[in-house]
N, C-alpha and C positions, 0 to 999 in steps of 0.2 A: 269601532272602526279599527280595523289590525291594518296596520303601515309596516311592520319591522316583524319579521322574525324576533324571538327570545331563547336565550343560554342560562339555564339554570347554574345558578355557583353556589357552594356550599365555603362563606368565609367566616374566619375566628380573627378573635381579637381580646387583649387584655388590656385593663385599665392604664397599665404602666407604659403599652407600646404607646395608646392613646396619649398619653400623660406627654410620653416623649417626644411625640408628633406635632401636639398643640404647640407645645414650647419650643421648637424648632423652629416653626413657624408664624410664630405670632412674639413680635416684640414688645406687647401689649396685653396686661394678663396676665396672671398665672393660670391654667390650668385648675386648677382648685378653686378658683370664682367660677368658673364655667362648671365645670364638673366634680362640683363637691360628693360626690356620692363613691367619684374613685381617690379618692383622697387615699395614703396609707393608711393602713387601718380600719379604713371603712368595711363594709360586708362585701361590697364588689371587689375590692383591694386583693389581685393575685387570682382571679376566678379567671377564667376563659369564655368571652362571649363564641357564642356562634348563631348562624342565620343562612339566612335563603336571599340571598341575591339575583335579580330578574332582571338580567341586563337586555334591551334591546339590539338587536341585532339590522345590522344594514343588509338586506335581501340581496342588493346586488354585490358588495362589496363582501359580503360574510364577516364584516370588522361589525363590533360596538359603534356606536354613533358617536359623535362626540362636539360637542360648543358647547352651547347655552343650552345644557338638557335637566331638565328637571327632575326631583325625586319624590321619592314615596314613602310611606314608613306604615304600616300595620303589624295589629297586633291579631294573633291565634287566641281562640280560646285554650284555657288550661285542660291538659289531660293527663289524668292517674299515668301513664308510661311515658316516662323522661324521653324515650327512641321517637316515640311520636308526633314528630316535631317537622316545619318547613324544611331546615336541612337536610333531614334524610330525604327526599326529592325523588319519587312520590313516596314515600314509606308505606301508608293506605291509604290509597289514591280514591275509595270507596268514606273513609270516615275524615280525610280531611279535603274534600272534592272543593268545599265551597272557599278555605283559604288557599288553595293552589288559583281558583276562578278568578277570585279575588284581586291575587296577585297579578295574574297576567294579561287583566284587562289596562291597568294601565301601561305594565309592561309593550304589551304590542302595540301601544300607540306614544312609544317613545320615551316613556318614565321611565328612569331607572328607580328599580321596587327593591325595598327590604323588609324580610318579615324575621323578626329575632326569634330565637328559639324559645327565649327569657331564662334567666339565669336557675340553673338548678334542673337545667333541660338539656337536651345536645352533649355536648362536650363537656359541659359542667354536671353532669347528671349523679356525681357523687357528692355534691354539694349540698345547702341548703336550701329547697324550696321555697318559696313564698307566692301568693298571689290578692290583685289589686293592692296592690302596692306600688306608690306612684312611680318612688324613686327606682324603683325593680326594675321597672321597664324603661325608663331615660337608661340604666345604667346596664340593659341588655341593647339599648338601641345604639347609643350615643357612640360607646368604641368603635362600634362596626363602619362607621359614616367615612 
């Protein structure tokens, strides 16, 4: 059921900004109980996430929707080309048809949707790859939130 128009966004984020945001905001916790994987040091430590953000859109308003809205998180399969990724939006709208469908099924019915790129992908594409790896993907999802 499509309710809302959707706005593709292509956003980054790094452990440290994340780091700084929790702790800003949470007088309870370090950071590093929640998100050991961006700890200094760690292999996320200093990388740049990026993603595919599928914000719903208000048809009549043309604004984002905004209260009590709910979200999304999915992952892409792995592909040999770091560029071929949700953030490049469509990059092959033909080899990645079923993660774009994917996404914006819940997108047009209100979810705001994110699909990581996973680390070693998008914007980090000079980096180290890895794949099923658990903590990979908490530490490509988790900054972007």
């Amino acid at each position: 059921l499509v309710l809302y128009d959707v706005r593709p966004r292509k956003v980054c984020a790094t452990c440290e900004e994340a780091n700084a945001l929790w702790e800003a905001s949470n007088s309870t916790g370090k950071s590093s109980e929640v998100m050991p994987y961006c700890v200094e040091g760690s292999f996320a430590s200093g990388r740049t996430m990026s993603g595919l953000l599928l914000e719903p859109i208000d048809p009549a308003t043309k604004e984002p929707i905004v209260g009590g809205v709910a979200a999304s998180i999915f992952n892409f399969p792995a592909d040999t080309n770091p560029f071929n990724v949700p953030s490049q939006w469509p990059y092959d709208i033909a080899a990645t048809l079923s993660i774009h469908v994917t996404g914006l099924f819940p997108a047009s019915a209100g979810t705001y949707t994110l699909i990581p790129d996973v680390l070693g992908n998008g914007e980090d594409w000079e980096n180290t790859r890895s794949y099923i790896v658990k903590t990979l993907y908490q530490a490509s999802a988790v900054p972007l939130l």
